[in-house]
VOTIMAR-269395 format. One record per residue (C-alpha): x, y, z; residue number from 1; residue in one letter. Coordinates in pm, whole numbers. Layout:
! residues N
+--------+--------+--------+-----+-----+
|      u |      v |      w |   n | res |
+--------+--------+--------+-----+-----+
|      X |      Y |      Z | NUM |   A |
...
+--------+--------+--------+-----+-----+
! end
This chain:
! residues 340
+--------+--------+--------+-----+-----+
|      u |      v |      w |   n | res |
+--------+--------+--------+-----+-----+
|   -362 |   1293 |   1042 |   1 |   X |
|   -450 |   1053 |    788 |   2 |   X |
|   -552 |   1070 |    400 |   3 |   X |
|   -322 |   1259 |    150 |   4 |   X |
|   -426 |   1551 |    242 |   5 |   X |
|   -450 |   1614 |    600 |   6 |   X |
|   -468 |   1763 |    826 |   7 |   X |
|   -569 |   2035 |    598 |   8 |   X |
|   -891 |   1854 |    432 |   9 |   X |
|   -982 |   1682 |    745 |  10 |   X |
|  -1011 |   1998 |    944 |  11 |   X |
|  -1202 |   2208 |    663 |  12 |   X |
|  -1457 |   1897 |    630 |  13 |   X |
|  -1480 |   1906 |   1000 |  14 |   X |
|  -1565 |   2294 |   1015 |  15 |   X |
|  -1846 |   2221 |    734 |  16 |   X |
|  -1984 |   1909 |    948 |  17 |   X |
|  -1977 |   2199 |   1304 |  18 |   X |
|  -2176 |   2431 |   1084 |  19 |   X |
|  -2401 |   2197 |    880 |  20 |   X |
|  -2493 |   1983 |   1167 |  21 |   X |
|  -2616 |   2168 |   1461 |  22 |   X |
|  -2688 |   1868 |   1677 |  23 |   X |
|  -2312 |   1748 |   1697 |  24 |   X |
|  -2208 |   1842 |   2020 |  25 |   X |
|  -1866 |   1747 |   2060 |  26 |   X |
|  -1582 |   1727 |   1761 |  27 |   X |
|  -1247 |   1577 |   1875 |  28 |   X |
|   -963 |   1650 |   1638 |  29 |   X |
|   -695 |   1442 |   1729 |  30 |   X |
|   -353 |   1494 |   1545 |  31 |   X |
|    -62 |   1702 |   1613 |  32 |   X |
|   -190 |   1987 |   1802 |  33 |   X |
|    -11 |   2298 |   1611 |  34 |   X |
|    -77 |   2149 |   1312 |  35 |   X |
|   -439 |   2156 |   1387 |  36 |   X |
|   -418 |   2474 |   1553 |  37 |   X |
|   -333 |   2626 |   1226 |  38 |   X |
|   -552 |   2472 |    992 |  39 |   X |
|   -835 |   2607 |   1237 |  40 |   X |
|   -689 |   2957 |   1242 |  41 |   X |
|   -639 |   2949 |    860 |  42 |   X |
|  -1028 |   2831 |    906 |  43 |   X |
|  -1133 |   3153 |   1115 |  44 |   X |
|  -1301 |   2825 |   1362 |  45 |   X |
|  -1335 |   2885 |   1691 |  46 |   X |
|  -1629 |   2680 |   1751 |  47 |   X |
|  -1642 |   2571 |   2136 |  48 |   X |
|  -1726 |   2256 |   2015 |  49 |   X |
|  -1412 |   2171 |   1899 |  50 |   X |
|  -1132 |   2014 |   2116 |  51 |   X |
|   -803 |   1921 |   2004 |  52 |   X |
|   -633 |   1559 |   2111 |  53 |   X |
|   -254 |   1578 |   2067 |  54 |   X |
|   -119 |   1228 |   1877 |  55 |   X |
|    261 |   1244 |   1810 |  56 |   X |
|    238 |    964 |   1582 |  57 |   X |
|     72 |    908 |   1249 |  58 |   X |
|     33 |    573 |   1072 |  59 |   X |
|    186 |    537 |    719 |  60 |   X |
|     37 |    414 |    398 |  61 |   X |
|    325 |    121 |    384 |  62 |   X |
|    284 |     81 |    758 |  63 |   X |
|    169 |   -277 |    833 |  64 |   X |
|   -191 |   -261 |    978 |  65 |   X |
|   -188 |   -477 |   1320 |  66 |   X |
|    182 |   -386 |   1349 |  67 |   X |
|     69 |     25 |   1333 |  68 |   X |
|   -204 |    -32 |   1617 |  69 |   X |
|    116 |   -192 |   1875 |  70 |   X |
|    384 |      8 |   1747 |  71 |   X |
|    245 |    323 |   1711 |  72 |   X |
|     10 |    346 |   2072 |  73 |   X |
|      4 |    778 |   2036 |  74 |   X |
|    -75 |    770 |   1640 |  75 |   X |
|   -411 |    921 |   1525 |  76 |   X |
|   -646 |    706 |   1456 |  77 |   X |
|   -503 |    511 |   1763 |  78 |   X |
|   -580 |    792 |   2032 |  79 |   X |
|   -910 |    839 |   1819 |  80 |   X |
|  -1067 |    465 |   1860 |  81 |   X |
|   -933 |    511 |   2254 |  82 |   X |
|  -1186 |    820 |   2277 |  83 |   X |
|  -1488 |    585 |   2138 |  84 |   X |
|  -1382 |    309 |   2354 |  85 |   X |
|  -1389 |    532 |   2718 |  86 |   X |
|  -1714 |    685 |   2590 |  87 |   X |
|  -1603 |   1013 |   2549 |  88 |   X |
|  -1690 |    988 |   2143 |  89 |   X |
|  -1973 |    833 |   2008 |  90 |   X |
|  -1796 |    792 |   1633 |  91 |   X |
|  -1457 |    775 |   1469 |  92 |   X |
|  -1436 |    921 |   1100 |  93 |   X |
|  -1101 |    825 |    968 |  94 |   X |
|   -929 |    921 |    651 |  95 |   X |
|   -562 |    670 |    514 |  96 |   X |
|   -486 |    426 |    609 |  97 |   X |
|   -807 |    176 |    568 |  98 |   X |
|   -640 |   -164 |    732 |  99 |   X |
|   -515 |     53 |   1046 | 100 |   X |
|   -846 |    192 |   1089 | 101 |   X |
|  -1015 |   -146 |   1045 | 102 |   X |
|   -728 |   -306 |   1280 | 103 |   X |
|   -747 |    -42 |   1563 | 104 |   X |
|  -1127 |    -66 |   1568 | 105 |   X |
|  -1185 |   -426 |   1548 | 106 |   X |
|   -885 |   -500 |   1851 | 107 |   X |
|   -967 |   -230 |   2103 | 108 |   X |
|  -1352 |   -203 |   2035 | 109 |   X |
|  -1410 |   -583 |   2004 | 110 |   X |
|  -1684 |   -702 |   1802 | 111 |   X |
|  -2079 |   -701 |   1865 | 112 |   X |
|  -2168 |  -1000 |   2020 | 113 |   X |
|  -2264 |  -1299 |   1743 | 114 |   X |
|  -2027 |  -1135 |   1514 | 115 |   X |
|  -1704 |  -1303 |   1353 | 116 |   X |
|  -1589 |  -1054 |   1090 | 117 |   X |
|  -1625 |   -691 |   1051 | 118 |   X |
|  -1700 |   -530 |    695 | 119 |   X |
|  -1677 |   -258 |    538 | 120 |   X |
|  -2045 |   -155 |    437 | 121 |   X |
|  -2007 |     94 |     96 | 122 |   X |
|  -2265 |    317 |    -62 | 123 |   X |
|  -2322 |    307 |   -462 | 124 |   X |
|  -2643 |    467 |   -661 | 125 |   X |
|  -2780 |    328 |   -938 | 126 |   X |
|  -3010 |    488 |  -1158 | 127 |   X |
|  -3317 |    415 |   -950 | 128 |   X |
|  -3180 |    315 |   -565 | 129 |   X |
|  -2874 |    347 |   -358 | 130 |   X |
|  -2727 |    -14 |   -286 | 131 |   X |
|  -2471 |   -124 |     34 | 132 |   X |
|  -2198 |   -349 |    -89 | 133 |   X |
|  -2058 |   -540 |    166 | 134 |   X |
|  -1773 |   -597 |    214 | 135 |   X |
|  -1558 |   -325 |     88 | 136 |   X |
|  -1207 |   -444 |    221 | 137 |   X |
|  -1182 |   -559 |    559 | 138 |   X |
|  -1169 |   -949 |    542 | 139 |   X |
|  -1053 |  -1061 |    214 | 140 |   X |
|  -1073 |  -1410 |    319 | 141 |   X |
|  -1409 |  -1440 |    420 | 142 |   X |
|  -1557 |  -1797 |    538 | 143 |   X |
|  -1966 |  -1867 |    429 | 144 |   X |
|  -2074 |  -1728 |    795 | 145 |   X |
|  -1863 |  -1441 |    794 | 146 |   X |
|  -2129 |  -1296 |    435 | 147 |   X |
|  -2423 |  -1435 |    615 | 148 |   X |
|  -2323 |  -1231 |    886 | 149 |   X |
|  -2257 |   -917 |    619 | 150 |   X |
|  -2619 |  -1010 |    450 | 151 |   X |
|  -2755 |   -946 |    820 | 152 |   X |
|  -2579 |   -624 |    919 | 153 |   X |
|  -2614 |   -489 |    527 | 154 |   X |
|  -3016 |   -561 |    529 | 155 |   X |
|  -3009 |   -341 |    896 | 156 |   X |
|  -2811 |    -75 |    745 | 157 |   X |
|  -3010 |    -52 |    432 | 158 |   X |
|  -3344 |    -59 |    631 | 159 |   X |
|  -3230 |    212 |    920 | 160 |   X |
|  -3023 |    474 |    754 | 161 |   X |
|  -3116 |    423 |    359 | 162 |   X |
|  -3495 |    379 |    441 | 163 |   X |
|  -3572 |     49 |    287 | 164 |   X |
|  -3810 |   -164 |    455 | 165 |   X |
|  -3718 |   -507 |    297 | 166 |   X |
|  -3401 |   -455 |    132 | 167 |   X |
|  -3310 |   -739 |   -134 | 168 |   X |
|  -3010 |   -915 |    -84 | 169 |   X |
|  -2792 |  -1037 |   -424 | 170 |   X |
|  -2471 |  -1250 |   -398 | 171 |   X |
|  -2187 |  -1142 |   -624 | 172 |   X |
|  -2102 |  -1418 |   -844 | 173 |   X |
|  -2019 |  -1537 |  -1163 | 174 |   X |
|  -2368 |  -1634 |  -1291 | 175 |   X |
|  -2757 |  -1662 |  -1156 | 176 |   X |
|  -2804 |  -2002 |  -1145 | 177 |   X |
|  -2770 |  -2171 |   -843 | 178 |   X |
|  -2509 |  -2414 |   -892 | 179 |   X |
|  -2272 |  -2081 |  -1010 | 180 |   X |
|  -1967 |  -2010 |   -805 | 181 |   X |
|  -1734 |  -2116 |   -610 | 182 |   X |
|  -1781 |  -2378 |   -346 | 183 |   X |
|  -1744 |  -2090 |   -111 | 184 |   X |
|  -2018 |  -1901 |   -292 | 185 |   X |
|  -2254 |  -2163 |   -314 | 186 |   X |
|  -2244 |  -2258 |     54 | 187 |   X |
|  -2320 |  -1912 |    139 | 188 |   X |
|  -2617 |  -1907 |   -108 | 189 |   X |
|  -2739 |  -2183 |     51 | 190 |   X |
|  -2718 |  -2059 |    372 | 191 |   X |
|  -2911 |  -1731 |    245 | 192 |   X |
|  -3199 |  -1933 |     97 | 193 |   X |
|  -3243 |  -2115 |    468 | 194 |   X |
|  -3174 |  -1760 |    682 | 195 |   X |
|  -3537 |  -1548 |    623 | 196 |   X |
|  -3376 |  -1267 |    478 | 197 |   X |
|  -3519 |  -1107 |    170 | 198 |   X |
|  -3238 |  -1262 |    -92 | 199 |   X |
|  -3290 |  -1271 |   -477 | 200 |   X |
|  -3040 |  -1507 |   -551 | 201 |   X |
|  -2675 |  -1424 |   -760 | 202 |   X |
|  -2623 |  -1160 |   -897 | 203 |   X |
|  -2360 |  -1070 |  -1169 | 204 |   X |
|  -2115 |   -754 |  -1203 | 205 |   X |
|  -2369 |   -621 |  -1468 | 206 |   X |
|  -2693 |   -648 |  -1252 | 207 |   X |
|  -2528 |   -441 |  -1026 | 208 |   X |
|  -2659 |   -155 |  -1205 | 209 |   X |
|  -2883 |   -269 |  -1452 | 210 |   X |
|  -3128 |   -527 |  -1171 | 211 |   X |
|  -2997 |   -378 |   -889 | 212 |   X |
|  -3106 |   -536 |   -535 | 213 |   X |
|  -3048 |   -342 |   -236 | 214 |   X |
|  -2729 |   -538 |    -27 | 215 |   X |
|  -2440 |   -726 |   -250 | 216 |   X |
|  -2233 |   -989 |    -57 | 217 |   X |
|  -1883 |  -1047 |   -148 | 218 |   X |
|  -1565 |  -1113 |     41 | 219 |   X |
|  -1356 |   -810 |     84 | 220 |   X |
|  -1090 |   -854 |   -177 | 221 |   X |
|  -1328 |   -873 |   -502 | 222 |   X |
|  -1564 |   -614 |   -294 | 223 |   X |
|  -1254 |   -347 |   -294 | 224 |   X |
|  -1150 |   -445 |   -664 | 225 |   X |
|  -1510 |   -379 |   -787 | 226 |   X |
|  -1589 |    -56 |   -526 | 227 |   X |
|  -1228 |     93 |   -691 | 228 |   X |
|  -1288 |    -44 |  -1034 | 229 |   X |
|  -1687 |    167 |  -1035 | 230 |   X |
|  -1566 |    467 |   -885 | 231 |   X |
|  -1235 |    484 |  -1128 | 232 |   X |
|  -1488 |    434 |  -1418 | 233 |   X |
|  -1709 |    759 |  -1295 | 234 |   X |
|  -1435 |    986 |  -1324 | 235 |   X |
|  -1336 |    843 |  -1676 | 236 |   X |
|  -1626 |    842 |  -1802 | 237 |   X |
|  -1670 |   1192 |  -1722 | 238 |   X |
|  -1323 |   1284 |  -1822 | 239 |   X |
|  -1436 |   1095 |  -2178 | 240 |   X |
|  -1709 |   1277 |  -2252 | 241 |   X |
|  -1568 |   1617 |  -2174 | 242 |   X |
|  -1309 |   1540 |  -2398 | 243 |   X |
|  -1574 |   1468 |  -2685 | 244 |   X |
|  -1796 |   1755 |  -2619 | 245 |   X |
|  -1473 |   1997 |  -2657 | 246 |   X |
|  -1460 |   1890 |  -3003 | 247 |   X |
|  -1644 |   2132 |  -3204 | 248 |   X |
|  -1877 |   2420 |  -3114 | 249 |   X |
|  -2176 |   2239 |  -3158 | 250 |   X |
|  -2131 |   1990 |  -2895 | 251 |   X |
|  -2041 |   2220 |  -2649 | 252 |   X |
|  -2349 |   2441 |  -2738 | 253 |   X |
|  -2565 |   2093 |  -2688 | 254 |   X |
|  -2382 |   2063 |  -2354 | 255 |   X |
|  -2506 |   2420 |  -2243 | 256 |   X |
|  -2794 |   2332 |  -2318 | 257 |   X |
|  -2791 |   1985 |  -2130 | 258 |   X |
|  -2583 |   2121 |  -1837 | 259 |   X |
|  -2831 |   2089 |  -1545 | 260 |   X |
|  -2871 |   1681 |  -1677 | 261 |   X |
|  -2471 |   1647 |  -1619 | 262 |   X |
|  -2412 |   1859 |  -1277 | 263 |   X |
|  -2737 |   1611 |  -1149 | 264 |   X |
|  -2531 |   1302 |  -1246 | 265 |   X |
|  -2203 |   1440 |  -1143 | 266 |   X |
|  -2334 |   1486 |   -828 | 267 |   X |
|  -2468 |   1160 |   -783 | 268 |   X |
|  -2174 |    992 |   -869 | 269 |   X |
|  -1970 |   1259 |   -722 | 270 |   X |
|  -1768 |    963 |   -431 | 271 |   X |
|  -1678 |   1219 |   -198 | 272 |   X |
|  -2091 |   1309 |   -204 | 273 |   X |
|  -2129 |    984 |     17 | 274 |   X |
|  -1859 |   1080 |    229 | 275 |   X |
|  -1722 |    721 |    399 | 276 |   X |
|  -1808 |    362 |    424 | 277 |   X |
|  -1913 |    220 |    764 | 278 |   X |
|  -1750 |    -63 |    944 | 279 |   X |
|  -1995 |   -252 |   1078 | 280 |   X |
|  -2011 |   -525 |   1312 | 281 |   X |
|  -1767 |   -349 |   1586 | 282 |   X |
|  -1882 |   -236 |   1897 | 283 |   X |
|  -1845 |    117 |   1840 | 284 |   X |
|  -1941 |    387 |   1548 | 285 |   X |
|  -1626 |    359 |   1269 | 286 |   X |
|  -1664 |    560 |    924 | 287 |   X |
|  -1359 |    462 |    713 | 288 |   X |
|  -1318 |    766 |    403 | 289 |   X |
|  -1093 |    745 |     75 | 290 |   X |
|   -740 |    888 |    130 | 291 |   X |
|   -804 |   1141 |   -144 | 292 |   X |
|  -1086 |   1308 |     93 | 293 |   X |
|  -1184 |   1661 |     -4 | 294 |   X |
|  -1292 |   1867 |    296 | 295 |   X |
|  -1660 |   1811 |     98 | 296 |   X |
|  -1579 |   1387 |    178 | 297 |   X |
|  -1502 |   1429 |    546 | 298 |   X |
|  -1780 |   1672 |    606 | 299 |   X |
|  -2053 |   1395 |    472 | 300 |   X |
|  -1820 |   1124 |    642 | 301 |   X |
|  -1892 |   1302 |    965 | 302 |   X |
|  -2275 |   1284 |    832 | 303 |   X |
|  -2311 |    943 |    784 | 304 |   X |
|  -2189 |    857 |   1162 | 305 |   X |
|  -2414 |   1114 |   1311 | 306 |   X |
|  -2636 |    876 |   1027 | 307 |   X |
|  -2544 |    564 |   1170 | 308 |   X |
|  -2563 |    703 |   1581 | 309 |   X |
|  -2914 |    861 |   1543 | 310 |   X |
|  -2998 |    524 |   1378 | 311 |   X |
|  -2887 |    319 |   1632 | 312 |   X |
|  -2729 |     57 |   1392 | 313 |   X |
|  -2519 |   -140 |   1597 | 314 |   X |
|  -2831 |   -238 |   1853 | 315 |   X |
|  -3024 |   -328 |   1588 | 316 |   X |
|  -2746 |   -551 |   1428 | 317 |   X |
|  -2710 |   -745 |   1765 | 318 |   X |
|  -3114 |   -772 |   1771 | 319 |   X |
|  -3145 |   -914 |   1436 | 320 |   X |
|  -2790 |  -1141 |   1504 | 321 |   X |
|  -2939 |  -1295 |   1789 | 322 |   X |
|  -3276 |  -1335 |   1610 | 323 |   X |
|  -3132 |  -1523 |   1346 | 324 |   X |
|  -2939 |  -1774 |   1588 | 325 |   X |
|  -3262 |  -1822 |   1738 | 326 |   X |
|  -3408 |  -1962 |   1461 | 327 |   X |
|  -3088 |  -2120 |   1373 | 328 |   X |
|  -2876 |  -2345 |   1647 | 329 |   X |
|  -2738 |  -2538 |   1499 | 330 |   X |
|  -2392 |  -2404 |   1467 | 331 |   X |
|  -2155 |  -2324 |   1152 | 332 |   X |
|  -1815 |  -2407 |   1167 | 333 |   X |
|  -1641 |  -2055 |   1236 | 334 |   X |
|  -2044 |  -1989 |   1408 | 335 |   X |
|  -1984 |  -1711 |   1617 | 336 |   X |
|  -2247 |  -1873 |   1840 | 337 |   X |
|  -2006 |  -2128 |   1860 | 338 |   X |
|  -1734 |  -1991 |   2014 | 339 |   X |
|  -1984 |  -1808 |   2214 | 340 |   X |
+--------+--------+--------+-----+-----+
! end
C-alpha cells in the first residue's frame, strides 16, 4: 500500500514480474484485501501464484519511521517484513515510505552478523559501466566503520549481481588528494587503504561520471541529495532538449533521424528501468523503490530481489565481513566485532 500510486502500480508491476519471471513461485500482496482484489480483477490476474495478505494499516509519508513500525503492527510493509522473517518470503519489494521500510527491516530482521549499519545500495550507469552508490539514505550519520562496512557489502554486490570481478571502490569527497575531506572522510580513507579492497582513492561529484569506479561511499544524507539531485537532472535534461528540438522543423527532422540514439539513452537513464535500491546488510532480502513507481519500476524491483536471492548476496556479505575481521582484530570504536 505504499508509493503514490498504489495499490494500483504495485499490483500491475507485480502481474508483469508473475509473467516475466517464470521461476518466482510465490507473490504475496499484502495490503487491504478488496483493494487488491480489484486491481487484480481490473488486471484479468488470476495467477495461482498470487496470495493476498490483508494489512488494515498503511504507513504515511509524514509518519515518523520507528514510531510507524510500533504504532502501526497490521500496516503493509509491517505484515510484509513479518512474512520474510517466518520464512514464508524470501524478499520484500517496498514502494513509500523509505525510513519505514528501512526501520521495519533493520528491527525485526536484525542485521547480518559483523554488521553495524544498513545501507541503501543504488544503481546509476554511466556511459561505459553501471556503478552502486552506497549509501542512498538509510544512516545519514554514518561513523568511519559503518562506509568500510558499505565499501565491503557494495564490492559483493557489484561482483555477484552486476558481474564485476574486482570492482573499484571511490570515496565521495571534496577533492583526490589524500588529505581532502572531512576528518570523518579521511579516517575512512585510511581505513580503505589498510582493508584489501580494490579502492582508487577520492573521488569527486564530477568523476562520478566522467572516471567512474565501480562502488562510491558516502554517508546517507549527501548519498540521497546526490542519488535525487542525478536522477532530477535526467528528466530535465530530457525535458530541455525536447523543448529545443520543437523549435523549428529542422531540428525535429534531425531528431527523426537521431531517434533510435535518444530512446537508447532514455532507456538507460529511464530510473524506473532499475527498478529499486537494495538494503543491504539486514538479514533478509529488502528492495526499497521510489514512491513515484510505475507498474514498469515495481516489476524490475521485483527483478532485482529475485537478482539479489539467486545471487545469494547476503552469505557472501557475511563471508567477506568475517574475512576482513580476520585480517583485522584489532577493533574500531563502533567495530561491530566489538560489540560482538
Amino acid at each position: 500500500m505504499g508509493g503514490d500510486h498504489a495499490p494500483r502500480n504495485i499490483v500491475e508491476g507485480a502481474v508483469l514480474a508473475l509473467e516475466a519471471y517464470p521461476h518466482l513461485s510465490k507473490l504475496y500482496l499484502v495490503g487491504d484485501q478488496a483493494a487488491v482484489e480489484g486491481e487484480l480483477k481490473r488486471l484479468g490476474c488470476t495467477d495461482a501464484r498470487v496470495e493476498i495478505v490483508h494489512a488494515t494499516q498503511v504507513v504515511n509519508m509524514g509518519d515518523e519511521a520507528i514510531s510507524s513500525v510500533r504504532k502501526k503492527k497490521d500496516s503493509s510493509v509491517s505484515r510484509a517484513v513479518d512474512l520474510v522473517k517466518k520464512g514464508d518470503a524470501d524478499a520484500i519489494v517496498r514502494a513509500g515510505h523509505t525510513g519505514a521500510a528501512v526501520a521495519a527491516s533493520t528491527i525485526k530482521l536484525r542485521l547480518l552478523p559483523g554488521i553495524d549499519r544498513a545501507g541503501i545500495a543504488s544503481t546509476i550507469p554511466t556511459e561505459s559501466n553501471l556503478f552502486v552508490l552506497i549509501d542512498a539514505g538509510a544512516n545519514p550519520d554514518a561513523k568511519p566503520i559503518h562506509l568500510l562496512q558499505y565499501g565491503i557489502m557494495g564490492s559483493v554486490y557489484s561482483r555477484h549481481v552486476l558481474g564485476y570481478k574486482n570492482p573499484t571502490i571511490g570515496l565521495l569527497s571534496i577533492g583526490t588528494e589524500d588529505n581532502k575531506g572531512s576528518e570523518s572522510t579521511k579516517e575512512v580513507f585510511k581505513m580503505l587503504k589498510a582493508s584489501g579492497l580494490n579502492f582508487r582513492g577520492n573521488v569527486e561529484g564530477h568523476d562520478l561520471f566522467e572516471h567512474p569506479v565501480e562502488v562510491v561511499l558516502c554517508e546517507g544524507f549527501l548519498g540521497n541529495v546526490v542519488l535525487k539531485s542525478v536522477e532530477a537532472l535526467a528528466h530535465a535534461i530530457f525535458s530541455w532538449l525536447k523543448n529545443e528540438l520543437k523549435k523549428n522543423p529542422l531540428r525535429m527532422a534531425g531528431a527523426a533521424l537521431a531517434r533510435g540514439a535518444f530512446k537508447s539513452i532514455r532507456k538507460k537513464t529511464n530510473v524506473d528501468e532499475y527498478g529499486g535500491s537494495v538494503l543491504l546488510g539486514v538479514d533478509g532480502i529488502c528492495i526499497i523503490a521510489h514512491g513515484s513507481s510505475s507498474a514498469l519500476a515495481i516489476k524490475n524491483a521485483i527483478r532485482v530481489a529475485l537478482e539479489s536471492i539467486d545471487q545469494q548476496i547476503n552469505p557472501h556479505i557475511v563471508e567477506e565481513i568475517k574475512s576482513y575481521y580476520a585480517k583485522h582484530p584489532d577493533p574500531q570504536p563502533g567495530d561491530a566485532s566489538q560489540a560482538a
